[in-house]
C-alpha positions as CSV (number, residue, x, y, z in Angstrom):
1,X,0.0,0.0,0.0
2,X,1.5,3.5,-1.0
3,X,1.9,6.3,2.1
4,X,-0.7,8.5,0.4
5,X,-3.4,5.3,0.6
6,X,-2.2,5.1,3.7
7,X,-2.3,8.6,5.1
8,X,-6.3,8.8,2.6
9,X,-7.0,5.5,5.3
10,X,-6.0,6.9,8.1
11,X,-7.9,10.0,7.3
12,X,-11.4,9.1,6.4
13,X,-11.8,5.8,8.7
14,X,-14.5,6.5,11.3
15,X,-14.4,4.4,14.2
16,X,-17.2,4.5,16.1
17,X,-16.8,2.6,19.3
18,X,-20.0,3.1,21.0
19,X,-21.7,1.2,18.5
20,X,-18.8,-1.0,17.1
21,X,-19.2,0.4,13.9
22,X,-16.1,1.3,11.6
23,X,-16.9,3.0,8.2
24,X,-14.0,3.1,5.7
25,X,-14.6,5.6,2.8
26,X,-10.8,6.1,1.8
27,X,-11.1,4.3,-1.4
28,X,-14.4,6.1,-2.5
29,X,-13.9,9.2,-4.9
30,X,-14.1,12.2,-3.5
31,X,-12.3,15.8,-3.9
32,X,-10.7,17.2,-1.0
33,X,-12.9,20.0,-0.4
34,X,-16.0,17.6,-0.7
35,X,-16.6,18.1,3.0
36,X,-16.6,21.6,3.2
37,X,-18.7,22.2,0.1
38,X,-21.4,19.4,1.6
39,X,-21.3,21.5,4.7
40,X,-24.2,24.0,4.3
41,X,-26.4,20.9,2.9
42,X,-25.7,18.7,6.1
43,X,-26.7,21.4,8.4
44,X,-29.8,22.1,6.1
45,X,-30.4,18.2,6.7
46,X,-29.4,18.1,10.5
47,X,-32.0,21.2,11.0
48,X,-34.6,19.6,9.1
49,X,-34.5,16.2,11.1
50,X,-34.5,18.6,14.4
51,X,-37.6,20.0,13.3
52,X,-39.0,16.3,12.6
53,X,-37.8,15.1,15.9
54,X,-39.4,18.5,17.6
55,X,-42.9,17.3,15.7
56,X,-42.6,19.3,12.6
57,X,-45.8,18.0,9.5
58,X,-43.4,15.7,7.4
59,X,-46.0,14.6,5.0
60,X,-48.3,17.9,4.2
61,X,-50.6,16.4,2.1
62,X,-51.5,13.9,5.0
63,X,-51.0,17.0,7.5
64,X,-49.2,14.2,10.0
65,X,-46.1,14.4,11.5
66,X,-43.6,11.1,11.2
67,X,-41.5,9.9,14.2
68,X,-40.7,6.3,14.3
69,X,-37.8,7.0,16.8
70,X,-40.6,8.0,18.8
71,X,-41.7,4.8,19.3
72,X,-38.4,3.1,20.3
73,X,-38.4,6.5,22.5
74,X,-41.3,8.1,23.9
75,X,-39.8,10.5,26.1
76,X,-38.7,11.6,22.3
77,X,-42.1,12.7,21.3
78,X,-42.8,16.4,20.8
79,X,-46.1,16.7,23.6
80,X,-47.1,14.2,26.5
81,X,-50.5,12.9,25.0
82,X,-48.6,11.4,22.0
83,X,-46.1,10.0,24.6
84,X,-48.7,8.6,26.9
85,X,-50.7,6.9,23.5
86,X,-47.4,5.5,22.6
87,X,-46.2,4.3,26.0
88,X,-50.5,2.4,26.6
89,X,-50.3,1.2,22.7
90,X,-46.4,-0.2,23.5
91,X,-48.2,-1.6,26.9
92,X,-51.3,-3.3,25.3
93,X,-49.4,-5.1,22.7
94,X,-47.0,-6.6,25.7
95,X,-50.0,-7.9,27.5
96,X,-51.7,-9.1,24.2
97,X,-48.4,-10.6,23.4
98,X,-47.8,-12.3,26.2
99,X,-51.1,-13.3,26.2
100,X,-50.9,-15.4,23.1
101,X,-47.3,-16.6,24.4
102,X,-49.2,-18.2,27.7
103,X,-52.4,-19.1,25.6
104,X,-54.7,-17.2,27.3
105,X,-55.4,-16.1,23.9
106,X,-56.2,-19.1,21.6
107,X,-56.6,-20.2,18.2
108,X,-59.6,-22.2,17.3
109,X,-57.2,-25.6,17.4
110,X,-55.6,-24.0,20.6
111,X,-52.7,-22.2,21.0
112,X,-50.7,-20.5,18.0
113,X,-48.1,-22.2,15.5
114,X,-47.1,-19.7,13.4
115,X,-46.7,-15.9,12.5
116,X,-47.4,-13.8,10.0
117,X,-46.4,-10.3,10.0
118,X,-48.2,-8.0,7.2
119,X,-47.0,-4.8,6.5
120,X,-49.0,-1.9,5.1
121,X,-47.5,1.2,4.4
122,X,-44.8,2.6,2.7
123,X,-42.0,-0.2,3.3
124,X,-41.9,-3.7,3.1
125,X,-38.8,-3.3,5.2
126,X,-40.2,-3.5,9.1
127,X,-42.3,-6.6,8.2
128,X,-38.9,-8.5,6.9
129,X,-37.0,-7.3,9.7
130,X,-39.7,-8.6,12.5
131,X,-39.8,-12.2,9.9
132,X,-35.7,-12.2,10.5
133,X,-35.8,-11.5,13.5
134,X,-38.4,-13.7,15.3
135,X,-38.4,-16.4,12.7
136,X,-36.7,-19.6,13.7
137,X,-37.2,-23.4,12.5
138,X,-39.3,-24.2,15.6
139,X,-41.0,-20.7,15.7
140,X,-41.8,-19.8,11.9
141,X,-42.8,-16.4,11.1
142,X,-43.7,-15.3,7.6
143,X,-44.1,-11.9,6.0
144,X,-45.9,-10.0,3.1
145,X,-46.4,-6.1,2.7
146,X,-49.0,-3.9,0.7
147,X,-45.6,-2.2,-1.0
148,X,-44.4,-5.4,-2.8
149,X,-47.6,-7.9,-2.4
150,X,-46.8,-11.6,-2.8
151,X,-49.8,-13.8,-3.0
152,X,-50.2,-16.0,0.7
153,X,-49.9,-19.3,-1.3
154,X,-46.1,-18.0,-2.8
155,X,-45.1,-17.6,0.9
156,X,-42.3,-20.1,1.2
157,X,-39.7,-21.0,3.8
158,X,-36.9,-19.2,4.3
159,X,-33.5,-21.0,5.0
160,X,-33.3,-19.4,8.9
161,X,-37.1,-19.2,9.3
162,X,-38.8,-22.0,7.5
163,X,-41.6,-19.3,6.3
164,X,-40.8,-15.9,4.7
165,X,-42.2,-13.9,1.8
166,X,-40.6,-14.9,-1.7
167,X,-40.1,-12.3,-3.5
168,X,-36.5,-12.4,-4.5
């Protein structure tokens, strides 16, 4: 490896130890003053997520503001009556959840066998995430979304899961 690769390496990798993440961008192609010309535009983008975060309308035409993080976080949300709908939703689907885990909610054979997650909306990415996530061979959990439909009879096994959405 030449000293300049090197000293480009040694530049631009990021290290982030709090997350055990390391991003290396030393071989990607980029002028010098790249940063500093991307600099208004970042803080445009860093004010702009503030102002989501803070409960800014993200999507006008539905006049409804968007804060996912908010639900991973609900001391996060902008006023207390979205944090308290947030904190008895997260609450409700505990109990319901643990309520199908101890059978006290019941299938019409008895207790459930499988999972499948559906996702409506704008990404089929949550409902593959929770399938990845909570499938296993002895738990199978399947997915299909609204976004990219796949017809219930094309849901096949995955590999890890024994049921996920095909739509490779």
């Amino acid at each position: 490896m030449s000293r300049a690769l090197w000293d480009r390496y040694r530049e631009y990798l990021n290290v982030n130890t709090s997350i055990e993440l390391s991003v290396d961008i030393s071989r990607m192609k980029f002028p010098a003053d790249f940063f500093t010309k991307m600099e208004p535009a970042m803080q445009k983008a860093y004010s702009a997520m503030d102002a989501l975060e803070g409960g800014a309308i993200a999507n006008p035409d539905e006049k409804r503001m968007v804060g996912h993080y908010w639900l991973r976080d609900p001391a996060r949300a902008p006023n207390q009556e979205l944090r308290r709908e947030i904190e008895s939703t997260v609450a409700r689907i505990r109990r319901f959840a643990y309520d199908v885990h101890s059978s006290q909610i019941r299938g019409e054979r008895g207790h459930f066998l499988h999972l499948l997650v559906i996702g409506i909306g704008g990404s089929a990415l949550g409902p593959e995430l929770v399938t990845a996530a909570l499938g296993t061979a002895r738990d199978p959990c399947a997915s299909t979304s609204s976004t990219t439909p796949t017809p219930t009879a094309s849901i096949a096994p995955s590999p890890r899961s024994k049921a996920t959405s095909d739509r490779r």
